[in-house]
C-alpha positions in Angstrom: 166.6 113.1 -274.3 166.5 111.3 -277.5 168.4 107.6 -278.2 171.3 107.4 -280.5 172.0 111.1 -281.3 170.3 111.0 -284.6 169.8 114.8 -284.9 173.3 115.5 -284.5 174.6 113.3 -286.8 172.5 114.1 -289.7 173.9 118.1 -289.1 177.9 116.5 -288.6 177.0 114.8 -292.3 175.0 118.5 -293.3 178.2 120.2 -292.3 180.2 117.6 -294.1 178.8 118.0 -297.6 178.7 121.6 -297.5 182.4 121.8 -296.4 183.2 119.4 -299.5 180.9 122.2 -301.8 182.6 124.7 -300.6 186.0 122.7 -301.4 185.2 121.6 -304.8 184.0 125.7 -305.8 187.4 126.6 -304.1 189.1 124.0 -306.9 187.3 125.0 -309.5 188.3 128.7 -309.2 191.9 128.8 -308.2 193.2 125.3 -309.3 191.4 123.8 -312.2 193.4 126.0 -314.7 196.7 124.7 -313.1 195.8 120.9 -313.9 198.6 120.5 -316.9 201.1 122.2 -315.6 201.0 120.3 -312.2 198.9 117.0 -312.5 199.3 114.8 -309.9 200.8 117.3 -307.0 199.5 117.7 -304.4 197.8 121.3 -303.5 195.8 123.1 -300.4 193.1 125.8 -300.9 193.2 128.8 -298.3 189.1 130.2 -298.3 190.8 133.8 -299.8 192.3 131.5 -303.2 196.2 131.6 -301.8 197.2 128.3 -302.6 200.1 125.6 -302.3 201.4 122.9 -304.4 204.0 120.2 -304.1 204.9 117.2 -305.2 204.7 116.1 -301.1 201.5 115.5 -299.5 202.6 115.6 -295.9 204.8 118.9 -296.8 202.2 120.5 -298.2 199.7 120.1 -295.6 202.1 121.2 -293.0 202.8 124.2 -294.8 199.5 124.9 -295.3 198.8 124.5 -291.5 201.5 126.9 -290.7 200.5 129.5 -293.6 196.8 129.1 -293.3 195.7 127.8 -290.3 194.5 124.3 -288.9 191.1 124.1 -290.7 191.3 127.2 -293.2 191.9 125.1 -296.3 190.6 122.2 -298.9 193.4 119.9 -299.5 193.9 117.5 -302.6 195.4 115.7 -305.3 195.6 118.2 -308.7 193.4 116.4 -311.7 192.0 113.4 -310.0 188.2 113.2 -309.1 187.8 113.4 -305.5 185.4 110.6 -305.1 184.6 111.0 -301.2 188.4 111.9 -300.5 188.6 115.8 -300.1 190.6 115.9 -296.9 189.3 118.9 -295.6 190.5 119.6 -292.2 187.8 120.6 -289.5 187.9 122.9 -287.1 186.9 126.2 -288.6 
């Protein structure tokens, strides 16, 4: 077997970066027209477009685990640029 598990890291990051595509089309379509009425809250993407937003972080990512399913949504701060920090919860 190969050293250092190389391979399986390079599809972990693979998997990564299209999980965070996937996130950022899912903003762009259901949330970027929400930015001025609720900058700064806090919002998680199901993959059908239902969405929640708050003013909480931790309450609206326990909601969203309850509505949505661990996994099944992007989750992140309305009208700031992500910069490496979608939290987007694994285990689809």
């Amino acid at each position: 077997m190969a050293k250092g598990g190389g391979v399986e890291k390079a599809i972990m990051v693979q998997k990564l970066k299209e999980r965070v595509k996937e996130a950022t089309l899912l903003y762009e379509k259901h949330v970027k027209d929400l930015e001025a009425d609720h900058y700064g809250e806090f919002v998680a993407i199901a993959h059908d477009g239902r969405i929640i937003i708050g003013k909480n972080d931790i309450e609206v990512l326990k909601k969203a685990i309850k509505d949505f399913g661990k996994g099944k949504f992007a989750f992140r701060r309305i009208g700031f640029r992500t910069m490496g920090k979608w939290r987007y919860l694994l285990g689809r």
